[in-house]
C-alpha positions in Angstrom: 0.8 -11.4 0.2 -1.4 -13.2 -1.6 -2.6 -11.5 -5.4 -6.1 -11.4 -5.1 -5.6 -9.6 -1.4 -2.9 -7.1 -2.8 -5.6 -6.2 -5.8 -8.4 -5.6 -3.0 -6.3 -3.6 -0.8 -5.4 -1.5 -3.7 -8.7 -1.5 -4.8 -10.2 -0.2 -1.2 -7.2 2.5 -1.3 -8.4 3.7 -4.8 -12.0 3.8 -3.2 -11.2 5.6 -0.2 -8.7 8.1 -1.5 -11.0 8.8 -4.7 -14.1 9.8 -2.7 -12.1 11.5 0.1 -12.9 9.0 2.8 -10.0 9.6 4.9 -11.0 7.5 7.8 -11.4 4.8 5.4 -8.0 5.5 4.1 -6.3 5.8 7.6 -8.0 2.0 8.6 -5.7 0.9 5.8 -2.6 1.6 7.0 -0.2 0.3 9.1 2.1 1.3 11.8 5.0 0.9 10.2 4.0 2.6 6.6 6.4 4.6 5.0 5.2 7.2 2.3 7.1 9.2 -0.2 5.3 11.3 -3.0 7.5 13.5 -5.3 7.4 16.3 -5.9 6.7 16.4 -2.2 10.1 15.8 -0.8 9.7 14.6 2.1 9.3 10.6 3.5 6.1 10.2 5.8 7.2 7.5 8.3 4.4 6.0 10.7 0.9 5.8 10.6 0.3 9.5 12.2 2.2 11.1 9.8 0.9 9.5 6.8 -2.5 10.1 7.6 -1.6 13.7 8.7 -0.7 13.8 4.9 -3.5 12.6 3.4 -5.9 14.6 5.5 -4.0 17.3 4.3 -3.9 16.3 0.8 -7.6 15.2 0.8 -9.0 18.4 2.1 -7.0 20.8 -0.3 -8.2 18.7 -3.2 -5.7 17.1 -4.5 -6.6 14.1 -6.7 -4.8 12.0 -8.6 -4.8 9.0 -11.4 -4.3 6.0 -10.1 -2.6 2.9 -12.1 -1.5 0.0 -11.2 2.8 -0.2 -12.4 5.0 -3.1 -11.0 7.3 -2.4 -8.4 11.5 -2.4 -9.4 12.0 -3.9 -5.9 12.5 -7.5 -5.4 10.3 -7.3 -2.1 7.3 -8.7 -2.9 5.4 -5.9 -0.4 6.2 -3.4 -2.7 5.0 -5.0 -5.5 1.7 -3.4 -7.3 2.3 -0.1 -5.9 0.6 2.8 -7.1 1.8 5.9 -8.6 -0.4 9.3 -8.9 -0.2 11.7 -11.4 
């Protein structure tokens, strides 16, 4: 994926999750997404149970710090992820 694409997806993601749009959230993900947030310790795998989370997550409050860090995968689609805090 393109840079300038991966920084605007991140950036809509930031967007969404910071001013609890979940529906905007949801729209960004993909069928096959796979989510995993320690201390949470469970993997979230599909699109219905990572939005199940968020909603969740969203509507208790939880907010987080987002930051860009580079990925230590050598799979480009990882690359730019973000990590909450």
């Amino acid at each position: 994926m393109a840079r300038a694409l991966r920084r605007f997806l991140v950036e809509k993601f930031v967007r969404a999750h910071g001013s609890g749009d979940i529906e905007a959230l949801i729209a960004l993900f993909t069928d096959d997404i796979c989510v995993s947030m320690p201390p949470i310790p469970n993997e979230h795998h599909g699109r219905d149970a990572t939005a199940r989370l968020y909603t969740r997550l969203i509507r208790q409050g939880c907010t987080y710090d987002f930051f860009p860090r580079p990925s230590h995968r050598s799979d480009s689609t990882h690359r730019g992820q973000l990590s909450g805090r």
